[in-house]
N, C-alpha and C positions, 0 to 999 in steps of 0.2 A: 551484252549486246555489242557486236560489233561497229565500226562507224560503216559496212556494207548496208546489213541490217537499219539500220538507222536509216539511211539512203535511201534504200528501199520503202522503209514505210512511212516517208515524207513525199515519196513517189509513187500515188495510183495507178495500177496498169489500166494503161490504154495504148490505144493503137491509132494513132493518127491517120495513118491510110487509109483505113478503115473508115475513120468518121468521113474523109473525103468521097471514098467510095457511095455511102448509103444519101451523101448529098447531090454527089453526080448523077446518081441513079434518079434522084426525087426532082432536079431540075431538067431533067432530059423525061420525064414519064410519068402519068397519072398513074399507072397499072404501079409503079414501081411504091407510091405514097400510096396507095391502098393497099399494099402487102405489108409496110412497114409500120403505119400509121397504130396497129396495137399492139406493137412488138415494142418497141424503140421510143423514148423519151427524150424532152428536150432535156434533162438531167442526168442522163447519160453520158452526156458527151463528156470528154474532158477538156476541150478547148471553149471559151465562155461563145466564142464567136461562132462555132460550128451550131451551139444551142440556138442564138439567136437567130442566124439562116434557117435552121432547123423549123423554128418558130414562127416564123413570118412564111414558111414555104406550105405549111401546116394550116397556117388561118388564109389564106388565101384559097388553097385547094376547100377547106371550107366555106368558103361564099362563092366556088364555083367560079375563080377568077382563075388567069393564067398563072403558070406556076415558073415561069422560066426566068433567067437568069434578068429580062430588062423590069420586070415584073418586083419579082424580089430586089432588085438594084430598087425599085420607085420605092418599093413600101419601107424598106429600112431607111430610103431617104425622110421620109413620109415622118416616120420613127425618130429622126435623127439620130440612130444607131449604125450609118453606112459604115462608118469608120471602126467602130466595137466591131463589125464584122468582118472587118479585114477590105473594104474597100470596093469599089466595083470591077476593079482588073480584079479582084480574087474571087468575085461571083462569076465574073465570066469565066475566068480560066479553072476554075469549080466544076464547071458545065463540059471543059473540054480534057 
């Protein structure tokens, strides 16, 4: 095995833009967490912090609450996982 190979499988593919995108989409949209919502896992992701937005964007659209960026900012305060998820300027700027 090469030290490439090696690199490689200490390294998951994933696509960070990606994870950003399917969050953008979920805080800008109900229709967008109803198409994703049996497709897409919060253990999917590769960033622990996209899981956790992920998760709280999720239980919220389930009890029919807001799903947006000051929404998800309270409940991971809520949580005390703002920080695990990268902050409230990263929810907002998440959204845009």
């Amino acid at each position: 095995m090469t030290s490439d190979d090696t690199d490689a499988a200490l390294h998951h593919p994933h696509d960070l833009e990606a994870e950003k995108g399917v969050l953008r989409a979920m805080l800008l949209s109900k229709d967008a967490i109803a198409d994703i919502v049996g497709t897409l896992h919060g253990h999917d992701f590769y960033r622990p912090a996209h899981d956790l937005i992920y998760s709280v964007i999720l239980d919220l659209y389930g009890q029919g609450e807001t799903t947006d960026p000051p929404a998800v900012t309270a409940r991971l305060t809520q949580q005390d996982n703002l920080e695990k998820a990268g902050g409230s300027a990263y929810i907002l700027t998440s959204a845009s």
